[in-house]
DOKEMAR-870053 format. One record per residue (C-alpha): x, z, y. Coordinates in nm, 4 decimals, decimal comma. Layout:
ATOM          X          Z          Y
ATOM          X          Z          Y
...
This chain:
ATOM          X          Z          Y
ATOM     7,2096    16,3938     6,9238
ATOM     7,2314    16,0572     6,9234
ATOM     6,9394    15,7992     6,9135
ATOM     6,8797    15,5151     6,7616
ATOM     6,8247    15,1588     6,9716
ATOM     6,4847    15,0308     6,9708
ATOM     6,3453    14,6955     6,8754
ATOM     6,3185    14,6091     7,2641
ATOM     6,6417    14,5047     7,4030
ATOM     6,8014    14,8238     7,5750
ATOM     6,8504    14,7718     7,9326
ATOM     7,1318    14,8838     8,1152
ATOM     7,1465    15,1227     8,3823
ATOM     7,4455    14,9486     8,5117
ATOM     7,3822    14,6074     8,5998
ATOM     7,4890    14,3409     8,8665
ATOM     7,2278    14,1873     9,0622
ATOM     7,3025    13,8419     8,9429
ATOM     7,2125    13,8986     8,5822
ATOM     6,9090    13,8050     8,4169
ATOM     6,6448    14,0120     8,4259
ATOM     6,8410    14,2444     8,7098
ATOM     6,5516    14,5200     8,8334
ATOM     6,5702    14,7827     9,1429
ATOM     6,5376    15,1030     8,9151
ATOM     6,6731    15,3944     9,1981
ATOM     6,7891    15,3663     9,5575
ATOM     7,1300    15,5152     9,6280
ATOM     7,1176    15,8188     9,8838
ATOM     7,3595    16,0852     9,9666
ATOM     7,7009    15,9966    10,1639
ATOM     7,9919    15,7779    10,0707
ATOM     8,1737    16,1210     9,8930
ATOM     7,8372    16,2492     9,7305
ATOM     7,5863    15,9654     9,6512
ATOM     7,2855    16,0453     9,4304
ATOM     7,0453    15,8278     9,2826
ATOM     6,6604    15,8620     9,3655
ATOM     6,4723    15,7238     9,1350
ATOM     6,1666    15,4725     9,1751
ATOM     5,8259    15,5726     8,9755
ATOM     5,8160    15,2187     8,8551
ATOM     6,0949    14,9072     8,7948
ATOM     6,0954    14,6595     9,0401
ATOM     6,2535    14,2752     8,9749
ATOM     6,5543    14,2018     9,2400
ATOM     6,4080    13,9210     9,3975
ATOM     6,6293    13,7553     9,6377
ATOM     6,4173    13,8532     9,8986
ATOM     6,4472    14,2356     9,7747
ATOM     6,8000    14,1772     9,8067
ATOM     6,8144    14,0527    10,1045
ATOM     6,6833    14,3885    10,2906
ATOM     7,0053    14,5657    10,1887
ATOM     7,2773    14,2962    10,4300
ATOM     7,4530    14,3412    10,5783
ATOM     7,5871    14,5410    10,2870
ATOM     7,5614    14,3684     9,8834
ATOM     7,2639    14,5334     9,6596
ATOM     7,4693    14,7007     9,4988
ATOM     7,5732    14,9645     9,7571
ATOM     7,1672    15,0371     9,8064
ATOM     7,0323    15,0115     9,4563
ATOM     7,1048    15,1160     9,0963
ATOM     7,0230    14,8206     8,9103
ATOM     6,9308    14,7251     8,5709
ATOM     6,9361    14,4349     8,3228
ATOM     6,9098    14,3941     7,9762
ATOM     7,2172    14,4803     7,7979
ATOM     7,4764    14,2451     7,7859
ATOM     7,6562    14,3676     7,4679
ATOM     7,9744    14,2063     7,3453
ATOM     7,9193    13,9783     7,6865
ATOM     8,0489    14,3294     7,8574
ATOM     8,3374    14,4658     7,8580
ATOM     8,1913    14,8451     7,8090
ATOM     8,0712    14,7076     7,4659
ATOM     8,2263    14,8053     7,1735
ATOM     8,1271    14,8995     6,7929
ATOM     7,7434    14,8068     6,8644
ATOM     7,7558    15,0883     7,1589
ATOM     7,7646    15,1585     7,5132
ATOM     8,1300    15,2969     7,5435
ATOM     8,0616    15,3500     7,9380
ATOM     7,8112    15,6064     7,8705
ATOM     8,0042    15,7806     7,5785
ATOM     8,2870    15,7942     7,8097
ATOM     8,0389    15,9311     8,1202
ATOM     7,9217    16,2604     7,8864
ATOM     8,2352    16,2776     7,7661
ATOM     8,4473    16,3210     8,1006
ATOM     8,2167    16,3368     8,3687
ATOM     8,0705    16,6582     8,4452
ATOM     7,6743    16,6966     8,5252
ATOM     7,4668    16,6790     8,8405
ATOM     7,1522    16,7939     8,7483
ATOM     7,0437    17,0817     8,4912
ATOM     6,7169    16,8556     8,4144
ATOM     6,6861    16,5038     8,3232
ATOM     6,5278    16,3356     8,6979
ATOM     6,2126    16,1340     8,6359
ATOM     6,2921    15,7739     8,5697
ATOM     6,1199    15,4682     8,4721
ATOM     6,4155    15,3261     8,3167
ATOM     6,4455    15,5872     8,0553
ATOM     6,2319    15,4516     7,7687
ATOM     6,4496    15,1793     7,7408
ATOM     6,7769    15,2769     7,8984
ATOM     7,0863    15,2277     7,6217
ATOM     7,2073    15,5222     7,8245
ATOM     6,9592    15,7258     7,6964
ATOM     6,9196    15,5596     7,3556
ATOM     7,2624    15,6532     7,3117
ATOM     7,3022    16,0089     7,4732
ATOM     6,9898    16,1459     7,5422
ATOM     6,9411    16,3607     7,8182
ATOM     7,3593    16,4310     7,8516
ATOM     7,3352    16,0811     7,9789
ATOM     7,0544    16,1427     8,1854
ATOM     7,2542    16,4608     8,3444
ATOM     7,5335    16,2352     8,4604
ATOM     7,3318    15,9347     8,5690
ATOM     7,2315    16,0456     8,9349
ATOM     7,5915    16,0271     9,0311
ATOM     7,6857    15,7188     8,9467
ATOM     7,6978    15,3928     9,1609
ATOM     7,8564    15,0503     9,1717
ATOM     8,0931    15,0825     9,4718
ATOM     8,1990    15,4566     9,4108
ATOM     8,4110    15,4954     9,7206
ATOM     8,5383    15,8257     9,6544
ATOM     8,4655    15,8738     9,2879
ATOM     8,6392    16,1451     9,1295
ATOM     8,9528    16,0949     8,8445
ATOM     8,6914    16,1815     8,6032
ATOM     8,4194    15,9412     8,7235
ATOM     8,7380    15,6352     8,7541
ATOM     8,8820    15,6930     8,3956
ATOM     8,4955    15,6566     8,2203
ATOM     8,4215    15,3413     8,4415
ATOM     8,7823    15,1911     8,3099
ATOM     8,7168    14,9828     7,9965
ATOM     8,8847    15,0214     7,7066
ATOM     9,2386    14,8117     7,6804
ATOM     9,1207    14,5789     7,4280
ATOM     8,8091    14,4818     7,6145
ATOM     8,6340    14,1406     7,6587
């Protein structure tokens, strides 16, 4: 069922470091083929200095990363909604059978928009996806008339 957006400006699970705002929500783990998000008990800012501990790779490749949401500054943004996410439960098959504990969630558009289908998916998914599956490549593509 889908919820409705708070008051508080979402924040997306799917941020670059160099936006405003950009937090440390999970550390990626697993291998290059499998990677799987552990999640932090609380939200951390990126600092530069937090950033810093992941060279000689980018943030990115270490952390999942959130901001507030960018909206029709993104190219996922379409219709007042998330159209990554709708396209994640949609395609992308689940990791988990229960929703991981997250700190993010209360305020995650993901899960404003999808609930706990979202939250099924979310473990999986990571910046640099170096072997990311068909499904996982056609919900990360933006839609044709994007920004």
């Amino acid at each position: 069922m889908e919820r409705l957006l708070k008051a508080v400006s979402p924040l997306c699970p799917s941020s670059q470091p160099e936006m405003d705002g950009a937090a440390v929500f999970a550390i990626i783990q697993g291998t290059t083929t499998e990677p799987q998000a552990a999640y932090l008990d609380r939200i951390i800012p990126l600092t530069p200095d937090i950033a810093a501990v992941t060279a000689p790779v980018s943030a990115p490749e270490v952390f999942r990363i959130s901001a507030p949401c960018a909206a029709h500054d993104c190219q996922h943004f379409a219709e007042g909604r998330c159209s990554l996410v709708d396209r994640l439960v949609q395609l992308v098959p689940s990791v988990v059978t229960n929703a991981p504990p997250c700190a993010l969630r209360p305020n995650c558009m993901w899960w404003l928009q999808q609930g706990v289908e979202a939250c099924l998916r979310c473990p999986q998914i990571v910046t640099h996806a170096y072997s990311a599956s068909a499904q996982l490549m056609q919900a990360a593509s933006p839609p044709e008339d994007s920004v």
